[in-house]
C-alpha positions as CSV (number, residue, x, y, z in Angstrom):
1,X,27.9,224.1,74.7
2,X,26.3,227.7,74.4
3,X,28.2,230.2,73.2
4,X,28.6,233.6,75.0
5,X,26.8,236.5,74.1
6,X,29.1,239.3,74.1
7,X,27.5,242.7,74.8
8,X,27.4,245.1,71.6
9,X,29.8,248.4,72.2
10,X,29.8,251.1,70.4
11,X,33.0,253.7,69.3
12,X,32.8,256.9,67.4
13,X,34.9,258.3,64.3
14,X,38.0,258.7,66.8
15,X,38.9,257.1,70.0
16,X,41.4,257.4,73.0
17,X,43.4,253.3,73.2
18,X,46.3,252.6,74.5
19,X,49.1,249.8,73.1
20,X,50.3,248.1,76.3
21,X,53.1,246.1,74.4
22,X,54.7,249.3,73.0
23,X,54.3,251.3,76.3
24,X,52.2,253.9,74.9
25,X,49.5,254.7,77.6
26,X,47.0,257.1,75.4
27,X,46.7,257.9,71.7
28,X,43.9,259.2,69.5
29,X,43.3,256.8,66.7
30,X,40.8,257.5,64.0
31,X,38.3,254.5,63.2
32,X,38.6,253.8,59.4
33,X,36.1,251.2,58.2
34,X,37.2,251.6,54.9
35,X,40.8,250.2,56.0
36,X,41.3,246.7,56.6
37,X,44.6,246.8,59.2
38,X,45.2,249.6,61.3
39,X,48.4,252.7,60.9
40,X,50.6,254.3,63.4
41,X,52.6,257.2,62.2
42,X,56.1,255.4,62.6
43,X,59.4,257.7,62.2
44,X,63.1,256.2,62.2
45,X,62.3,252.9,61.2
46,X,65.1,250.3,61.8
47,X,65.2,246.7,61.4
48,X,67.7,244.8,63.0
49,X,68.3,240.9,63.8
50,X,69.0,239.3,67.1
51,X,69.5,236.0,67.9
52,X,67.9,235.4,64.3
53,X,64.8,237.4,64.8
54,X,64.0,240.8,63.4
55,X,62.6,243.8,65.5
56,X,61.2,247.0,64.7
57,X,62.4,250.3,66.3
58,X,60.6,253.5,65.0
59,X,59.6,256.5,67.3
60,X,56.0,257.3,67.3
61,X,55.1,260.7,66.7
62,X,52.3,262.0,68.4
63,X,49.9,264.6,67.8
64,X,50.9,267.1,70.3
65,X,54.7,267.0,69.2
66,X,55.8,264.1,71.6
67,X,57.5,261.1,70.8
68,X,57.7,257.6,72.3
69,X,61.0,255.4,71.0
70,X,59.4,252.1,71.0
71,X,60.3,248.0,69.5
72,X,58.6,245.2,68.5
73,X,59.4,242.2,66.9
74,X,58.5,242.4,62.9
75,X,55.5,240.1,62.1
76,X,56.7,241.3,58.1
77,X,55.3,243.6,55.1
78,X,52.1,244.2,53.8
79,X,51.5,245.8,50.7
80,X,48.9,248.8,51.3
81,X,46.6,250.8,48.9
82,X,46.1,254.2,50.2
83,X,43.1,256.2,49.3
84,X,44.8,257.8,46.4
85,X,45.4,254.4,44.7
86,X,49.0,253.9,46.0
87,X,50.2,250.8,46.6
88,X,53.2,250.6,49.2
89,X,55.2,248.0,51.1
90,X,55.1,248.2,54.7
91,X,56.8,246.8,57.8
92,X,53.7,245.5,60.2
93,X,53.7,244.3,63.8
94,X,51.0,242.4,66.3
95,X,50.3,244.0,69.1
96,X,48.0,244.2,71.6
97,X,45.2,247.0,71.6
98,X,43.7,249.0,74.4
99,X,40.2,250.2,73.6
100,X,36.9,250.7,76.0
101,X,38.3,248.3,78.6
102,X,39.0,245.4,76.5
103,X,42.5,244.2,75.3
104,X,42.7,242.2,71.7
105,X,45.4,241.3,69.7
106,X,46.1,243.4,66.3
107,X,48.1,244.1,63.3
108,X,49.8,247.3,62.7
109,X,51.7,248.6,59.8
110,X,53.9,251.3,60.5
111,X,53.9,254.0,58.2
112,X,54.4,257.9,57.6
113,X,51.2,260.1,58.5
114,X,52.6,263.1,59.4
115,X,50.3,264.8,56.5
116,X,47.3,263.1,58.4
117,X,45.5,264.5,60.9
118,X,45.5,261.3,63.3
119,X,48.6,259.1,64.8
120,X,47.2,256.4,64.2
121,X,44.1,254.6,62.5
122,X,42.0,251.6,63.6
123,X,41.1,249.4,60.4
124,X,37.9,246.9,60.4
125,X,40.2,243.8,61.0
126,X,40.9,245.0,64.4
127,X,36.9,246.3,65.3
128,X,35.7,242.4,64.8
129,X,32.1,242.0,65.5
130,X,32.6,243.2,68.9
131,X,32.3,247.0,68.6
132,X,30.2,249.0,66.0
133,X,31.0,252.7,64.7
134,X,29.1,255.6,65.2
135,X,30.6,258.0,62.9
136,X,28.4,260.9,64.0
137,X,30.0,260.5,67.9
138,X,33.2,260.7,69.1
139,X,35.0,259.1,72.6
140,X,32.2,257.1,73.4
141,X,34.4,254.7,75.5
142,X,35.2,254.8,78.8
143,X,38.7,255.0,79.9
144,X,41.3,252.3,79.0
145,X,41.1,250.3,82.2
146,X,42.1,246.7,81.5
147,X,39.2,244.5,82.9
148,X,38.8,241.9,79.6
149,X,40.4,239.9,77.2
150,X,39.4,238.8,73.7
């Protein structure tokens, strides 16, 4: 059997996507190639157990002051080497991106960014093969309108 050819896209420095699962409907996320997992800036991050499984609640904390109380279950911790040479343990989730049309499953460690200038950052792990970065160019996808699966 063939396989499909999927059509090259193409996403600038920063982005509009959406996280269905967390019912958040519109973020600006900065595409880092330099990171391998994606950030959200997470605050109020509590872990607790039902019926033997953890969750994740945090609030996310947008750029323009607003925040979204959302939970997902924890997938666990990742240790993380910021740019500075840090290294830091942090809770991560999967969960499902929104981005040019096209959903596809990701991880997310949840972390503090309030010093950065971006909610949330999109690492290489969750581009794949499928979308390539033109960091001169910025919101060069349409509008997250679900219409494929990866």
């Amino acid at each position: 059997m063939a396989k499909k050819e999927r059509k090259q896209r193409f996403v600038g420095w920063k982005e509009n996507v959406a996280l269905p699962d967390l019912k958040i409907k519109q973020v600006i996320a900065k595409i880092d190639t330099g990171a391998n997992v994606g950030a959200i800036h997470a605050a109020d991050i509590k872990i607790k157990k039902k019926n033997k499984v953890e969750y994740v609640h945090f609030k996310v904390m947008k750029r323009n002051n607003t925040v979204k109380k959302t939970s997902a279950k924890l997938a666990g911790y990742k240790r993380i080497r910021s740019s500075d040479g840090d290294v830091e343990k942090r809770p991560y989730i999967k969960t499902e991106l929104l981005m040019d049309g096209i959903t596809k499953n990701i991880e997310l460690t949840l972390a503090d960014r309030a010093s950065m200038d971006y909610t949330m950052l999109i690492g290489r792990k969750a581009l794949g093969r499928r979308w390539m970065v033109k960091p001169s160019n910025s919101f060069l996808t349409k509008p997250n309108k679900k219409n494929g699966k990866k």
